[in-house]
C-alpha positions, 0 to 999 in steps of 0.5 A: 457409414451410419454414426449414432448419436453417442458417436456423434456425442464423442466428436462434438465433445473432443471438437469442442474440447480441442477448440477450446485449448488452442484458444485458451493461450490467446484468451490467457495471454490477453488476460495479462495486460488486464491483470497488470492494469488491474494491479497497478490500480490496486498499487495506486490505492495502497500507495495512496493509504500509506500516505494517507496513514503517515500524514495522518500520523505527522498530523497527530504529532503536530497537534500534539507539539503544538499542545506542548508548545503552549502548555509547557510549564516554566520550570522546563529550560528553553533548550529541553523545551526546543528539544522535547517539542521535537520528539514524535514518539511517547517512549522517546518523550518519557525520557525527559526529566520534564515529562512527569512535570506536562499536565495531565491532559498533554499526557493523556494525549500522548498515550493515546497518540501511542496506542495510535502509532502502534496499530498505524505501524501495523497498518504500514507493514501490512500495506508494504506487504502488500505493495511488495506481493504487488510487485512480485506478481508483476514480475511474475506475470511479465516473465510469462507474459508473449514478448509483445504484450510484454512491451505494453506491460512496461509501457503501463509500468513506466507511465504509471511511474510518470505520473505517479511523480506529478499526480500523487494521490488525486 
């Protein structure tokens, strides 16, 4: 029996084609380790910007308490004064009868921190966002991941929670 070259042609393409789909579950199943690792790195990052983005907020309002502190006029009361150096929010700040007595560059400050609070506030929901759809795609991957690359998947997760606790963001 002679082949032509387009029978030729047919065999090596359904040859090739029926290659690659037995390898495909292997090539796809060792991707899932990888693509946990790959977002447990990405957790890592997002972790690290919230804390970045809530110290640099408390360090904000630190900054400004301690201006208050040192600026406060005498008419304000020892106890509205301990109170007022407390609060860490403009709205709550406004509240005070002693607010309109701060000087003008303590207010200045506080609106600007204001502005501050609300795009960080949107930073936070978006970052948490993102660490919820993080999650979920963890999930999602261990549920189809073989039963032992399942096993290292949780083995990375665990480590992660470990050190996560004595590394923080380094």
């Amino acid at each position: 029996m002679i082949v032509s070259s387009n029978q030729l042609m047919g065999i090596l393409i359904i040859s090739l084609f029926i290659i690659s789909c037995w390898n495909t579950p292997q090539q796809k199943d060792g991707n899932h380790v990888n693509r946990v690792s790959s977002l447990i790195e990405k957790q890592k990052r997002t972790e690290c910007r919230l804390s970045e983005l809530k110290d640099s907020i408390d360090r904000t309002w630190d900054e400004i308490n301690e201006m208050m502190v040192k600026n406060l006029p005498d008419l304000i009361g020892a106890e509205e004064a301990e109170s007022i150096v407390k609060v860490r929010n403009a709205e709550h700040l406004r509240m005070f009868q002693s607010y309109d007595k701060l000087d003008s560059s303590i207010i200045d400050v506080i609106d600007q921190a204001e502005i501050a609070d609300k795009r960080f506030a949107q930073s936070i929901k978006d970052l948490k966002f993102d660490l919820s759809n993080i999650g979920d795609s963890i999930t999602q991957i261990l549920i189809v991941a073989p039963e032992n690359q399942r096993y290292q998947i949780e083995k990375m997760i665990k480590d992660y929670r470990n050190q996560k606790i004595t590394n923080k963001c380094k």
